[in-house]
Wavefront OBJ file of the C-alpha trace (Angstrom):
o trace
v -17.250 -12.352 0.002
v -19.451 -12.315 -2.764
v -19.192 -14.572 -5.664
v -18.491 -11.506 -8.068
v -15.217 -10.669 -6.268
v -12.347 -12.617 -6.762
v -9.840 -13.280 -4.317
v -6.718 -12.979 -6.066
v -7.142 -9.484 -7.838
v -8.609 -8.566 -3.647
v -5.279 -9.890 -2.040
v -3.398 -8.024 -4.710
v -5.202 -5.444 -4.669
v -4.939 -4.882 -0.755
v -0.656 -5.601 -1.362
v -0.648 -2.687 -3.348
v -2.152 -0.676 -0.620
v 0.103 -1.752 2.047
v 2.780 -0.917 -0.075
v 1.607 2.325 -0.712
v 1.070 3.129 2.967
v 4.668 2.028 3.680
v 5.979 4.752 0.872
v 3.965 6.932 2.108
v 4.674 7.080 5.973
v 8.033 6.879 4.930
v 7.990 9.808 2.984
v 6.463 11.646 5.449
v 8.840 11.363 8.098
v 11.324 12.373 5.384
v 11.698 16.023 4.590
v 13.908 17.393 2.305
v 15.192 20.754 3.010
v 14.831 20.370 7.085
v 15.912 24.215 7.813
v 14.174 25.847 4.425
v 10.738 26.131 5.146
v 9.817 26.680 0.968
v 11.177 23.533 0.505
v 9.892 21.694 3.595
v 6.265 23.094 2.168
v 6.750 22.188 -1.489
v 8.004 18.691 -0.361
v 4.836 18.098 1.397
v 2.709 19.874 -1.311
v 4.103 17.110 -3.579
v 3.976 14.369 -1.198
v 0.243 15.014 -0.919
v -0.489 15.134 -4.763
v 0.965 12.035 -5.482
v -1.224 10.655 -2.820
v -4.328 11.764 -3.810
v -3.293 10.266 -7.303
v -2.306 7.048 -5.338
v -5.447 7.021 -4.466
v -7.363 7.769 -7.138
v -5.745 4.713 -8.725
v -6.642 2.390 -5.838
v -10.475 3.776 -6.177
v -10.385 2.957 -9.643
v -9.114 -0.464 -9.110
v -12.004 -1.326 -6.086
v -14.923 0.387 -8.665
v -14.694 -3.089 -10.970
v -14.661 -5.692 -8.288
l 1 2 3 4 5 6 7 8 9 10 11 12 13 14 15 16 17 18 19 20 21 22 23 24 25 26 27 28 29 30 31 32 33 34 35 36 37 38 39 40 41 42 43 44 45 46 47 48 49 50 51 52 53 54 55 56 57 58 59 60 61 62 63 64 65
């Protein structure tokens, strides 16, 4: 590692991330509205904007380091 990263805000940094993949795999497997395919495809519209603004956030927080 270089001597401009530091290790703590990297190891939190990569928590964060493995949290994130954990909500988001279980989200995914998580429908609501099984047998109504508008909701099935709204819940999965949703599901993928507030990953792309997950990570956004995470891209913002490796730009610094």
């Amino acid at each position: 590692m270089s001597k401009d990263i530091q290790s703590e805000k990297v190891e939190v940094l990569i928590t964060e991330i493995a949290a994130l993949a954990t909500e988001f795999s279980l989200r995914a497997n998580r429908p609501d509205g099984k047998a109504n395919p508008k909701l099935v495809k709204a819940y999965y519209a949703k599901l993928y904007t507030d990953w792309q603004a997950a990570m956004e956030k995470v891209l913002q927080s490796i730009e610094p380091l």
